[in-house]
N, C-alpha and C positions, 0 to 999 in steps of 0.2 A: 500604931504602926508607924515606922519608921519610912519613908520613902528615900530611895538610893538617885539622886541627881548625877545624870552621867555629864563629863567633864565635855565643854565645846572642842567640837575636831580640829586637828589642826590641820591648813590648808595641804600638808604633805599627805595623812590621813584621810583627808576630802576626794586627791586625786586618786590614791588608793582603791580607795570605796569604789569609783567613776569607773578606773578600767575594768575592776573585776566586775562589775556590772556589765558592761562592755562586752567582754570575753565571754560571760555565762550567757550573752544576747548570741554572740555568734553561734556559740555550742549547739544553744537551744534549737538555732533555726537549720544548723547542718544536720540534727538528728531527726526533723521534722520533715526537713528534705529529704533526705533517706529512706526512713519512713515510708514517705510515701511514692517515691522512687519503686523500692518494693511489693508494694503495694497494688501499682502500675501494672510492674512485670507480674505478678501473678493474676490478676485478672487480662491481662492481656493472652496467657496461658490456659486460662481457662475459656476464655472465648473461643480462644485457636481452636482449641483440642476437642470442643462442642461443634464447631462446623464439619471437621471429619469426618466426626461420628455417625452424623447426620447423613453422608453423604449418602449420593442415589448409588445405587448397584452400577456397575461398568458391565457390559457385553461387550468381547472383544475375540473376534474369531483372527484366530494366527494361521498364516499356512506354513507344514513344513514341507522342505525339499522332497522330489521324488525319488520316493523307497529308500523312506524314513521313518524310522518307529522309534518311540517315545521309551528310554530305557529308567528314567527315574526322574521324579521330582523332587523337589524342597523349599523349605523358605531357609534363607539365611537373614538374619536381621530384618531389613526395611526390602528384602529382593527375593523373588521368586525365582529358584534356580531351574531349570530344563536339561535333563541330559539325553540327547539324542544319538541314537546308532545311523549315521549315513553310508552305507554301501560298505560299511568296515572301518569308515572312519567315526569318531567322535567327534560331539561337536557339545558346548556347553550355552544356552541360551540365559541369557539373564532377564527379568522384567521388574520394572517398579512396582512391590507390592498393593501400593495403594491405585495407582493411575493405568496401570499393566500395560506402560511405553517401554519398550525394547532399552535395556539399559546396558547391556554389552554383549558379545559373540564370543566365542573361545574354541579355536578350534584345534584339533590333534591327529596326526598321521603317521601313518608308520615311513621309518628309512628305510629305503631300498637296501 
């Protein structure tokens, strides 16, 4: 067998060689970073989302106005909606479904 001797680099070739070296070191560690950038964010999401779960039950007694009856509930997304009949008028209660803190009021009346 014949052995193939490759020819010595030439200093232009050397520095060649050196930056793509270089450059595939940068690649290497922005993909690595990223990585694990993501990696972060998803266990950070999974710890979140495990506390919730867990959480204790909420009791939470609300009063409403007097002679006031409760015409319809709902949830909409992340809010528990209340529709109340007060004396003729409406009135629309909002609450944080998770924490059940008052989250807005809405109310509606007739024009004279």
């Amino acid at each position: 067998m014949t052995e193939t001797v490759a020819p010595e680099q030439t200093p232009e070739q050397a520095a060649l060689f050196a930056r793509v070296r270089r450059m595939m070191l940068i690649a290497s560690l922005t993909t690595a970073l990223a990585v694990t950038a993501v990696l972060i964010a998803v266990g950070y999401r999974l710890f979140r989302s495990e506390g919730s779960v867990t959480a204790a039950a909420t009791d939470v007694t609300a009063s409403l106005p007097k002679g006031a009856r409760i015409v319809s509930t709902d949830v909409a997304g992340d809010r528990l909606v209340v529709t109340l009949d007060v004396g003729g008028t409406t009135e629309i209660l909002t609450f944080d479904a998770r924490t059940l803190k008052p989250a807005g009021r809405l109310k509606f009346v007739s024009e004279p």
